[in-house]
OpenMM code with the backbone's topology and positions (N, CA, C; nanometers):
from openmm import Vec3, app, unit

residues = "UNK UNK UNK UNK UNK UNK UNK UNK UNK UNK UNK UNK UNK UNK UNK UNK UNK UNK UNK UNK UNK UNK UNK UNK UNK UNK UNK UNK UNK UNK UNK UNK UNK UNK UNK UNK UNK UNK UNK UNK UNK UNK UNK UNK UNK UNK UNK UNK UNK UNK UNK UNK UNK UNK UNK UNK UNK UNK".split()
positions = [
    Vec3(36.7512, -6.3627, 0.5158),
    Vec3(36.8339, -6.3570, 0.3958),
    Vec3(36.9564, -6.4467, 0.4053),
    Vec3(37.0143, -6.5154, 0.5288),
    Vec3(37.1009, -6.5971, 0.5470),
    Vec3(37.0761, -6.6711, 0.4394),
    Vec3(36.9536, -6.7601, 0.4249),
    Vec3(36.9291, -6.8468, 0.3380),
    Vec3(36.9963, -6.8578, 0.2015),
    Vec3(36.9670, -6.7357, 0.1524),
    Vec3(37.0573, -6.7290, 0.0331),
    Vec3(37.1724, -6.7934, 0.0631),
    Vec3(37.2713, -6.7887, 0.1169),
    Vec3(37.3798, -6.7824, 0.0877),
    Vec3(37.4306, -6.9273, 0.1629),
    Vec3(37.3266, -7.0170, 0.1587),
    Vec3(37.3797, -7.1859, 0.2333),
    Vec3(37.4757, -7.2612, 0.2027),
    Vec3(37.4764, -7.2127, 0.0263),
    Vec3(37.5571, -7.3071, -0.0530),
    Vec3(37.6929, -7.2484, -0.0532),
    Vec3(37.7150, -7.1509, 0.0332),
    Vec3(37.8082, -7.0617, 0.0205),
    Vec3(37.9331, -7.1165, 0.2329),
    Vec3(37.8508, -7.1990, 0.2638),
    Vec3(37.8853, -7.2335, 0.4201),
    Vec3(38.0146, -7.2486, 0.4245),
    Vec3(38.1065, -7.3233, 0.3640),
    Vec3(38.3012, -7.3059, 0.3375),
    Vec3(38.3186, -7.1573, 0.4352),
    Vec3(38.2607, -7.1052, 0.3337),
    Vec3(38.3531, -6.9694, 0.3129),
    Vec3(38.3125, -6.8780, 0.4494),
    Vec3(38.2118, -6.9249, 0.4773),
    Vec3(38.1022, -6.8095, 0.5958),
    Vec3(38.1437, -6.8993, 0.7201),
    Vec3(38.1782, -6.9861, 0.7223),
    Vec3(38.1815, -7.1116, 0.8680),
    Vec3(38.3120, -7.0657, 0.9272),
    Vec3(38.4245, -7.0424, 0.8543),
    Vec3(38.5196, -6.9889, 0.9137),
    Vec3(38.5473, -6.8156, 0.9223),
    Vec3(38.4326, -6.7748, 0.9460),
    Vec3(38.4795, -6.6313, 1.0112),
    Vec3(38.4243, -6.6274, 1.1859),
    Vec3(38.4577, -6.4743, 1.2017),
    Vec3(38.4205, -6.4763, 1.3190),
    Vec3(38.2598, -6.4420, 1.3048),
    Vec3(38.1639, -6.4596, 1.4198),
    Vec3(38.0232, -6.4305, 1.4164),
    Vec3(37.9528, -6.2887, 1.3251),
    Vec3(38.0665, -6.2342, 1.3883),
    Vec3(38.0448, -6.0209, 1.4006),
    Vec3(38.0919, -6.0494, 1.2354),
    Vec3(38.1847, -6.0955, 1.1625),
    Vec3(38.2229, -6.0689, 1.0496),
    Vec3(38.1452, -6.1492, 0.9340),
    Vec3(38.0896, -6.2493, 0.9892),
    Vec3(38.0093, -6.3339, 0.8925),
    Vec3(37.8605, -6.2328, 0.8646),
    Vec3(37.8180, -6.2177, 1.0038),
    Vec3(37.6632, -6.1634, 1.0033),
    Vec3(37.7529, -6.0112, 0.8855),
    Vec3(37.8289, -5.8884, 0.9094),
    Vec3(37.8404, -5.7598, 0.8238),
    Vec3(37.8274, -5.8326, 0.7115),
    Vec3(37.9558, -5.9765, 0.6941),
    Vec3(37.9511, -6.0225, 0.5349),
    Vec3(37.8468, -6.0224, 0.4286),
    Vec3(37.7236, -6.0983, 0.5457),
    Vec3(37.6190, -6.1377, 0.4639),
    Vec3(37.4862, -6.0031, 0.4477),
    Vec3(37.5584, -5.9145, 0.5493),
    Vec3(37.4668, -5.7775, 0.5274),
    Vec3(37.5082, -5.7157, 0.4419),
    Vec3(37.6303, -5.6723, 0.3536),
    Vec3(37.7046, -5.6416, 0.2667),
    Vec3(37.6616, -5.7181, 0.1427),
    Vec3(37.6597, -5.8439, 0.1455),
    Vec3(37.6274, -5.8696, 0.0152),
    Vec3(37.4758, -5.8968, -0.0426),
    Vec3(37.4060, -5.8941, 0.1009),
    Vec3(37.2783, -5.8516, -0.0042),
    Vec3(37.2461, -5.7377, -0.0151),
    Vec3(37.3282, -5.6156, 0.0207),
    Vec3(37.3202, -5.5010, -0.0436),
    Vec3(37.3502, -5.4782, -0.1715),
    Vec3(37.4619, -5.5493, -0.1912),
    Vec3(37.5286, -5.5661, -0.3226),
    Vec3(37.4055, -5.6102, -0.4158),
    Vec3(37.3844, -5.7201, -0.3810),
    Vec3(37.2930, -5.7938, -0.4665),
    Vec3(37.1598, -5.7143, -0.5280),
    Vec3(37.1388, -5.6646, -0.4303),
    Vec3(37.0002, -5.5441, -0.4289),
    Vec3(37.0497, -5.4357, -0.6057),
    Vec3(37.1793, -5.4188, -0.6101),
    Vec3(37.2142, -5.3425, -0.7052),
    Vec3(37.2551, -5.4068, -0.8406),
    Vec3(37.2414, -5.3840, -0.9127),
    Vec3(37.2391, -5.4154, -1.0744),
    Vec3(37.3915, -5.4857, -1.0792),
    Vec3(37.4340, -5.6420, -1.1611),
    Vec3(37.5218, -5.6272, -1.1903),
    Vec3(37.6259, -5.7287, -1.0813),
    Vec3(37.5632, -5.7305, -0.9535),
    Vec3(37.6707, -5.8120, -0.8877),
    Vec3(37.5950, -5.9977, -0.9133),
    Vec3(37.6651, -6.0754, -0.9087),
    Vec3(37.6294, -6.2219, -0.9123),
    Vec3(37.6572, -6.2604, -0.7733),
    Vec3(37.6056, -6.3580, -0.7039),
    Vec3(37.5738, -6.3903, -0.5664),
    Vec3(37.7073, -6.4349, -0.5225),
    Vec3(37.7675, -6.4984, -0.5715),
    Vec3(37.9448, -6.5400, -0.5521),
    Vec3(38.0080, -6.4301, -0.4983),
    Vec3(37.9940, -6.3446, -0.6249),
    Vec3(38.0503, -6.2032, -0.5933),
    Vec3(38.0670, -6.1222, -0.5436),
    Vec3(37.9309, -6.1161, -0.5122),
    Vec3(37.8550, -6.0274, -0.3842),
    Vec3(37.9336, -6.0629, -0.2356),
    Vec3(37.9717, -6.1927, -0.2137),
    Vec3(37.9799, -6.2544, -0.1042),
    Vec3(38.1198, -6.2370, -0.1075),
    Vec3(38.1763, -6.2685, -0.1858),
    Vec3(38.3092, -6.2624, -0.1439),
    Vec3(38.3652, -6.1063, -0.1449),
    Vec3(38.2745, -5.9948, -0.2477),
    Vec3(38.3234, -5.8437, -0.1457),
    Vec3(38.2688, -5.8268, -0.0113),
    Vec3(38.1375, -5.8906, 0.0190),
    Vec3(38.1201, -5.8590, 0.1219),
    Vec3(38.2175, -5.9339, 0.2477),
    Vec3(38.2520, -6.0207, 0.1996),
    Vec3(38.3499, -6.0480, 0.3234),
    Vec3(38.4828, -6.0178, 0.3212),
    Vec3(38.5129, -5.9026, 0.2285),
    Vec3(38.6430, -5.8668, 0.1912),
    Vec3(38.5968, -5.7463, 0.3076),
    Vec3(38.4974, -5.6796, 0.2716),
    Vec3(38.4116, -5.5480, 0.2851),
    Vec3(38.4400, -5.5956, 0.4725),
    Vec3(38.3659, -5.7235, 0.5131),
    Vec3(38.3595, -5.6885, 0.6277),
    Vec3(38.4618, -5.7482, 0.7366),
    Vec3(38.5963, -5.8012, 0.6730),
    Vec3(38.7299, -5.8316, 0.7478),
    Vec3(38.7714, -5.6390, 0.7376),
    Vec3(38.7621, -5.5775, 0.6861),
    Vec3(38.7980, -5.4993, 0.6857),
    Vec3(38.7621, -5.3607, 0.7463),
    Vec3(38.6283, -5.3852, 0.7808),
    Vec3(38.5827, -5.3067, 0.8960),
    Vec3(38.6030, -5.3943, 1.0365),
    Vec3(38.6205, -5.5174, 1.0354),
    Vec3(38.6040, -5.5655, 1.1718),
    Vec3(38.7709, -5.5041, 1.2338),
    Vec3(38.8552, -5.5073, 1.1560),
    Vec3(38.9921, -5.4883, 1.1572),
    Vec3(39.0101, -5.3509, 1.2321),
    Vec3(38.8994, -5.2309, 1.1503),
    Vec3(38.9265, -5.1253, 1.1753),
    Vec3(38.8685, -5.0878, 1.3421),
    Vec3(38.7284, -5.1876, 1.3368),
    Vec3(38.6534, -5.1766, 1.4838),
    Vec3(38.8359, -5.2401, 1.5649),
    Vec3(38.8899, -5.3515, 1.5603),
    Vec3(38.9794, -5.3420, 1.6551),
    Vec3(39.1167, -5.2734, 1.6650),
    Vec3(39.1040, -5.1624, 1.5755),
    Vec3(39.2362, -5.0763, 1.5885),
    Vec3(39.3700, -5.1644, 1.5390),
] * unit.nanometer
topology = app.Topology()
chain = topology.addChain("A")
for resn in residues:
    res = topology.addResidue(resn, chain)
    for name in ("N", "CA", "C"):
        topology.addAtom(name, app.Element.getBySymbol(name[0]), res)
């Protein structure tokens, strides 16, 4: 499912590994559900997953 999101490399190239891979697991969850657009998806999911990586380091 990476694939999806190639045209999207800016935004995914500068995270860390652990936060890119939740990002892109997050937003094709999103996507899976009615209503999100692939942009969209991606950029909660990497809102979604700075914000658990944050919490994994206390």
């Amino acid at each position: 499912m990476k694939e999806l999101f190639n045209d999207f490399g800016l935004e995914l190239n500068d995270l860390n590994s652990m936060v890119k891979e939740r990002a892109i697991e997050i937003a094709n969850q999103l996507l899976e559900e009615e209503g999100w657009l692939k942009e969209e998806a991606l950029k909660e999911g990497i809102k979604q997953a700075q914000e658990w990586f944050l919490d994994l380091e206390g």
